[in-house]
Structures are given as structure tokens and as C-alpha cells.
N, C-alpha and C positions, 0 to 999 in steps of 0.2 A: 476551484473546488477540488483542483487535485490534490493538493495539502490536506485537505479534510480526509477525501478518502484513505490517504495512506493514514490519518490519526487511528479511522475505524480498522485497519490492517494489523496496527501497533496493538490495539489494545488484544485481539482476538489472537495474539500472538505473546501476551503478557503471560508470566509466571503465574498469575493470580487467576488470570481468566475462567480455566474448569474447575476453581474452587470459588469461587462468587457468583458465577454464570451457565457452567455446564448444565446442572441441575435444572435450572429454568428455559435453557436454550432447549432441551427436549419435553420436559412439562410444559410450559406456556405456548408452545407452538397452533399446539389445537385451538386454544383459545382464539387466537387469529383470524383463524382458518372458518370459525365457528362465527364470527361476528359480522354483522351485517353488511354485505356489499357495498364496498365506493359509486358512486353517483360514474356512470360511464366518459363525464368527458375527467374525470380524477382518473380513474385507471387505465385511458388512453393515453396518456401524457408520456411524452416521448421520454425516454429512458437516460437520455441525454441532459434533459431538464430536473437537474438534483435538485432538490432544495433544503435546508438548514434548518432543524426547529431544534429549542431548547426546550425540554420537559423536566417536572417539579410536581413534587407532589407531597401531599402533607397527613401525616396519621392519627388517628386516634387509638388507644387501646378500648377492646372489644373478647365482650364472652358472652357464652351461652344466653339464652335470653332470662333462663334462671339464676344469673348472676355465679354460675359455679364454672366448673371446665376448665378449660385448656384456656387461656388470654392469648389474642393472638392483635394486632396491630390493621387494622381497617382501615381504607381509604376513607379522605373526608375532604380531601379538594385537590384537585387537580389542574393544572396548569401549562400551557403550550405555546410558545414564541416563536416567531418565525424571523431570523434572520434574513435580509435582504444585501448583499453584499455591492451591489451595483449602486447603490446610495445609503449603503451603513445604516442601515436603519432596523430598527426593533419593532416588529408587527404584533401585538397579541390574538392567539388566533382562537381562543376559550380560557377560560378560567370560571371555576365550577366549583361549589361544594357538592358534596355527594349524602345521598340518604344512609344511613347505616341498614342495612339489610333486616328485617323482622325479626329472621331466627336469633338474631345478637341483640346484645345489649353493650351500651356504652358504661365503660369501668371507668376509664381517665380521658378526659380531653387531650390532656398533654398541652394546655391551652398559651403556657408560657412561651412553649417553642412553636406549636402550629398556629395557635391564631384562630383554631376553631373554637366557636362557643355558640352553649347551648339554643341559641337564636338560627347561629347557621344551619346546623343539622333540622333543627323544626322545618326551616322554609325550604329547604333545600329541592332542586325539582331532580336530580338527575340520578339515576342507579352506575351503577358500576358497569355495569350494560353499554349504558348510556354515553357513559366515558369510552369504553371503547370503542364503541359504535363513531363517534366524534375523532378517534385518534386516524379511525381508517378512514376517515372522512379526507381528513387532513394530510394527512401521511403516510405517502405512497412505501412499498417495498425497498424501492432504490434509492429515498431522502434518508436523510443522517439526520440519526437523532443525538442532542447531545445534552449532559447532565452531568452530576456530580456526584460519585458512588451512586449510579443509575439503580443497583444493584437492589436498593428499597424499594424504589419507586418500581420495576418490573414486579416483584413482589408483593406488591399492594395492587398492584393492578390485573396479576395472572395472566400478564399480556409478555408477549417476546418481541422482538423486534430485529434486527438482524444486522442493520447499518447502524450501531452506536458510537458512539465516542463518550467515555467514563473518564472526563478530566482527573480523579482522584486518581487513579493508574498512572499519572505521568509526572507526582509531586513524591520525593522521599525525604526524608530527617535524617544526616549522617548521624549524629551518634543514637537516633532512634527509629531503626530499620523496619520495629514492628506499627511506628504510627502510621495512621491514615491522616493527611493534611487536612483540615476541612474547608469546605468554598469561603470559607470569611476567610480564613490565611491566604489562601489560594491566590486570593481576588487581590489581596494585599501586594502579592509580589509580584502580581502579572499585570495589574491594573494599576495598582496603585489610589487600589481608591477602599474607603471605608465604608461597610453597607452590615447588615441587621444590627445596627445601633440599636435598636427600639425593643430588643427581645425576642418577641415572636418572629419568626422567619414570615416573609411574604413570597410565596412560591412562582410571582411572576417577576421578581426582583431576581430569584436565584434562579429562574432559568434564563433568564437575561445574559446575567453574569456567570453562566458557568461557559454560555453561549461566547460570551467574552476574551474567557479566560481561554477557549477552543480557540480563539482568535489568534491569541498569543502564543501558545503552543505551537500550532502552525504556520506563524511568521518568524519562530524565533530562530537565531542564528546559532547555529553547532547542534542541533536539534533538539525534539521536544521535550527532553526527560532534564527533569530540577529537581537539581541536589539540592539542599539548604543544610548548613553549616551546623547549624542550629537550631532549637525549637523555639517557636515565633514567643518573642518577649513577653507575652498576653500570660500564657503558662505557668512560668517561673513563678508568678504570684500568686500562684495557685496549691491548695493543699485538696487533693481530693480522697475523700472518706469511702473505702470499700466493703462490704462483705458486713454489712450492718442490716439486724433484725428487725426487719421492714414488718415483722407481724405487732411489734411492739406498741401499746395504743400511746405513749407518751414519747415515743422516737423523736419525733420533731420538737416536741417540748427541750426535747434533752440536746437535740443537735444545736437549736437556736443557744440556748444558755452555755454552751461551749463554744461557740463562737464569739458571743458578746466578750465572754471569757480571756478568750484568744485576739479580741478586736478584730474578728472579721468580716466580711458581711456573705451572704447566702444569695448568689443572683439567680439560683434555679431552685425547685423546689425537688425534695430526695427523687431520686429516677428507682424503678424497683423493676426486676427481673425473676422470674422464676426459674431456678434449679431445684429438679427430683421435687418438685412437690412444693418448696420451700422458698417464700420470697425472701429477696435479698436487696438491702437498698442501696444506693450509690450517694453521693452531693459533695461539690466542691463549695469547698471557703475560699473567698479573694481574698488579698492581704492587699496593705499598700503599696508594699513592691516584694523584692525576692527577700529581699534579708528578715523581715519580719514572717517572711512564710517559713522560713528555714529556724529561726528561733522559736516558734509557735510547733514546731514537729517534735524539736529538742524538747520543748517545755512536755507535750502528753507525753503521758503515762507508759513506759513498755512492757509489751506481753514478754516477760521473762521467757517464760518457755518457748516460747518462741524466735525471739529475737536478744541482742545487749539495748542496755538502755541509748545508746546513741542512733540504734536503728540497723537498717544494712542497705549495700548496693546494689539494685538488680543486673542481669546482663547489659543493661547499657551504660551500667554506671551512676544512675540517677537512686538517689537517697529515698530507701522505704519505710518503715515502720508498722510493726505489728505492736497494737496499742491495746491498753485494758484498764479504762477509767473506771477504776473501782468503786469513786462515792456516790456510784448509780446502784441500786437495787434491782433486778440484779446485775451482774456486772458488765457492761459495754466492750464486746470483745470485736474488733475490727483491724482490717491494715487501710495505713494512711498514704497515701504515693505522692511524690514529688517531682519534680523536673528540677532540680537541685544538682547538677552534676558535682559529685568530692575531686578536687586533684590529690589524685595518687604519686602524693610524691615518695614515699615509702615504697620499696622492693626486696625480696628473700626468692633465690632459687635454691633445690633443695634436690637432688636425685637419691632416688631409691630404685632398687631391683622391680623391672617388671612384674614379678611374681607378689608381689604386696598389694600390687592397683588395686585387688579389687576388696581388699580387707578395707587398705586406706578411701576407698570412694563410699565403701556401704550400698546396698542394695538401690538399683537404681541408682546412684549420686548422691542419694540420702545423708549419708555422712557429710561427705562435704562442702553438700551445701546447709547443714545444721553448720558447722564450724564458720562460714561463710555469713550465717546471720547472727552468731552469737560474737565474732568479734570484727563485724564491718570489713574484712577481708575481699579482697578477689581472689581463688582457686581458680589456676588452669594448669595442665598438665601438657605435657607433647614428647615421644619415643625420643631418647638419646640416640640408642642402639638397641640393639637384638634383645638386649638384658637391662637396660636400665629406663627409669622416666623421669622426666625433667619437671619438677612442680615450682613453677613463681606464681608467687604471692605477693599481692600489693594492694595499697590500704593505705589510707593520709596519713599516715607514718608511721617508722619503723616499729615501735611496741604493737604495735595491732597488728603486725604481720610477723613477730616475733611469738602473741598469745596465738594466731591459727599455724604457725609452723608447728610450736610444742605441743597442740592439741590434736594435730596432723598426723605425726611422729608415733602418737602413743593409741597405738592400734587396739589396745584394750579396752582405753576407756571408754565410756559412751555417754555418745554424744547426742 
């Protein structure tokens, strides 16, 4: 159990930690604190006697009970394993659906990826009370809890805990430092096994297996932090649609018919998010492998004002597009993301007087990085000396890095 403990050491020592965690580590406390008393021979239990559970837990979205307000994401089943390490064994110690609270009402099941439906919430016997009432039943202060981006699940439940292990903290992407792995890759590389085949997540499956994948972190040799090379091959065949007007009553009419379009198929149905007011939808297209997801990006349509028609590359490299299929009424304005990495075999350095940076960069970077989506470019700059800076540019070859140097250059024009 000492491996485990130093996992829960690592994580509260992670970069990420007080921006995933602090916020709840001081609100959720009470919560705890507030929930019904462990049974006396559970809170006897020598302190010496750690135990292992995986927790998993699965959402619904949820608003006002007059269908208006703020959408916020509600508990609807929760789940608890208890690993046994002295005979490898998998215990399940609850698993529950949860009643949705009165004052709420249910907006989306989210039923593709949780698995809840309308049957489960009807019968459902337990409140969110209830669940924690059962967590402290189970789960002493001193056991390790463990999970996969824990960070929802604490969240849905307004409970804290203090001994975790957050496997997602110990997986990174070299050329994509800002993804979060998820437990199906996770499991892939540490397991080597394949699991929610079937769609919806089963939240006693994944806390099995994040329980697992803890396993492997803490046996592994050179320690427990995994780089990967690469983003997991599943990706690459992927085109995912952003920043699409989810208030639209024919959006999915329209999304289907451009994927038929494109030959691809739709395995989730649009995800919608609220910013300032205003829904916003998400949905990826699969393709049959990478090269038809990369010819299907070329073929839509580009938001000129926005980007060149070939697209652009974000900071990691990976080919984006801002798109605007105009033979929609009215017109479908969105950006498209890929995991498409371009070889940059193309380069141009270029110095000029420090006293230009800030004409050549534009407010904020603004300028530079408009020249950067209009001719598929990478801008970066770094100090020669006291008085000069050093800009290389590079781009899948030399003319593309040739149209952002002359557009660099000419501080006039606007861009």
C-alpha cells in the first residue's frame, strides 16, 4: 500500500492540483463533515488497515424545475469497488442510481455515454444524501480513493475526500500537452485491454479499471508518469465540429447530411455547452482512417475571414479549420479540429529591431497570429540581442512561409 500512498502524494503535488481540486478541497469539506456517522466498528478500524476503492460516477444534465436557469450536470448513479490486493480481487461495494432532486428537472440524460434512462431515475431509491451517507459507510478517512479525472465525480457529489489518486494526472501526449488522456486510452496502455466497446460507460467497469490502471502506475518501473509519443490512433480518424449553433431547430438535420456527404459516421450525438447565455454544440465525425479525415477537412468550405482555404496549425501543430458551409440558410459558421499533425518541412528566419515587436505581433498577438491562420504558417519569435529578434517561420513548405514572412514584414498592412 506504500506505492499507493506516495500515488496520493504525487497527485496533491501535481501542477494541476489547485486548479481542478483546491476549490473543492475547501467547499466540499463540510459536506463530509455534515453526513451521517460510520457505524463505530468502521471508524475504529485501525489506521494501519488502508483500503483501495475505485469510485465512478455518471451525470445527467439538470435545470430548474421550470425548465429555465443555469444547466448544471446531476448525479444519476454512482459506483464503488473495492480492491483487495492480497488475492487481486475486484469487490463491488454499491452501485446506485440516484433520484434527481424535486427542485430540478431533467434536460438530457446524456444517455449515450451514462447509460441512464428514463426507467432508472423513476425507480431509483437513493438521494445524493444517500450516496454519501454509503460512501462514509465504506470509506474510512485514511483509505485511497481512486478514479479517473476524480475531479467530476467530487463534483456531482459535493463530497471531498482527501486520500485520492486521479490516474488522469499521471498520463500526458508529447506533441499535445494540453490533452487530458481518457480511461479507455489509459486502460489501453497500461492494461492493455479494450473496455466501453458498447457506448455507454458502465461506471462499475471504470472504476475497476482506473482501480487497474492505479495498479500499473504503481508497479511501474522508472516511475509513474506516461509520456506517449503520440495521440492514441482512435483520434486521428476523427474530425470534431466546434462552436456550432446548438439553438438551431434543424442543426442535426444539417450535421447528419454533411457527414453522409463527407462518408462519415456520427457515434455520439452533438454535446452542447453554455457560454454567456448562449448554447454551443460540439460532435465528432469518424472516418475510416486518418487520410480520409484529413481529405474530408480540405474538402469543407473555409471561413475566409478567418482562416486560408487549406486551414491552420494550432500550438501543437495539429491542422484546424474555421469552416462556413454556405448552402445552409443561414450560414453554418464553425471551427473544425483535427489531430492531423503537418511536417514542417519548410523554414525562414527573419530578424528585425526589437523596437518593431510590438507593431509586427499586433495587440495582444493578434496580428500574428491572423497571418498564422491565413497562410498555415508557425510564428515564433526569441531575443537575438539587446536590439534585435529572431522570427522563424515554418509551414509544409517554403511558399507558405514565404506569403507569412512578406505579410510579417509589412507593418502597414492589415491583417
Amino acid at each position: 500500500m506504500t506505492k499507493f500512498r506516495e500515488l496520493v502524494q504525487l497527485v496533491k503535488d501535481h501542477d494541476s492540483f489547485e486548479k481542478l481540486y483546491g476549490r473543492m478541497r475547501e467547499n466540499f469539506k463540510k459536506a463530509s463533515s455534515t453526513s451521517p456517522p460510520r457505524k463505530k466498528q468502521q471508524s475504529a478500524r485501525d489506521a494501519g488497515q488502508i483500503k483501495l476503492f475505485g469510485l465512478d460516477c455518471e451525470m445527467i444534465i439538470t435545470t430548474d424545475e421550470d425548465g429555465g436557469g443555469d444547466k448544471e450536470y446531476s448525479l444519476a448513479r454512482a459506483s464503488l469497488v473495492e480492491f483487495l490486493p492480497e488475492v487481486e480481487e475486484f469487490h463491488t461495494r454499491f452501485d446506485v442510481f440516484v433520484k434527481v432532486p424535486e427542485e430540478r428537472a431533467v434536460k438530457d440524460l446524456l444517455e449515450h455515454v451514462s447509460g441512464v434512462s428514463e426507467q432508472h431515475l423513476q425507480t431509483a431509491s437513493h438521494t445524493l444524501d444517500d450516496v454519501i451517507s454509503l460512501l462514509e459507510h465504506h470509506v474510512s478517512h485514511h483509505d485511497i480513493l481512486v478514479g479517473h479525472s476524480l475531479w467530476s465525480d467530487f463534483e456531482a457529489l459535493k463530497w471531498w475526500h482527501d486520500n485520492f489518486v486521479d490516474t488522469s494526472l499521471f498520463f500526458s501526449v508529447a506533441p499535445a500537452p494540453r490533452m487530458t488522456l481518457g480511461l479507455k486510452d489509459a486502460v489501453i496502455h497500461a492494461v492493455g485491454e479494450m473496455f466501453q466497446t458498447g457506448g455507454a460507460h458502465d461506471p462499475v467497469a471504470d472504476a475497476k479499471y482506473a482501480l487497474k490502471v492505479a495498479k500499473f502506475l504503481a508497479d511501474r518501473p522508472g516511475g509513474p508518469f506516461v509520456e506517449l509519443e503520440d495521440v492514441p490512433d482512435r483520434f486521428k480518424k476523427t474530425l470534431t465540429i466546434v462552436n456550432l449553433d446548438a439553438s438551431r431547430g434543424d442543426i442535426n438535420d444539417i450535421l447528419e447530411k454533411i457527414a453522409v456527404d463527407c462518408k462519415a459516421t456520427i457515434p455520439k450525438p452533438m454535446k452542447v455547452t453554455t457560454r454567456n447565455g448562449v448554447d454551443y454544440g460540439s460532435i465528432t465525425f469518424e472516418f475510416e482512417n486518418e487520410q480520409a479525415a484529413v481529405q474530408a477537412l480540405q474538402s469543407f468550405p473555409a471561413n475566409t475571414e478567418v482562416n486560408g482555404d487549406g486551414g491552420y496549425l494550432d500550438q501543437s501543430g495539429f491542422l484546424k479549420k474555421a469552416c462556413a458551409f454556405k448552402q445552409f440558410t443561414p450560414v453554418i459558421l464553425c471551427e473544425v479540429i483535427s489531430y492531423h499533425r503537418v511536417s514542417l518541412d519548410g523554414e525562414i528566419e527573419w530578424t528585425c529591431q526589437r523596437k518593431r515587436l510590438g507593431k509586427l505581433l499586433g495587440q495582444k498577438g493578434e496580428r500574428v497570429l491572423r497571418i498564422q491562420r491565413m497562410t498555415g504558417a508557425q510564428i515564433s519569435n526569441k531575443p537575438k540581442d539587446d536590439k534585435h529578434v529572431v522570427f522563424t517561420i515554418r509551414a509544409s513548405d517554403r511558399d507558405k512561409c514565404e506569403a507569412a514572412l512578406k505579410l510579417l514584414k509589412d507593418e502597414n498592412e492589415t491583417i
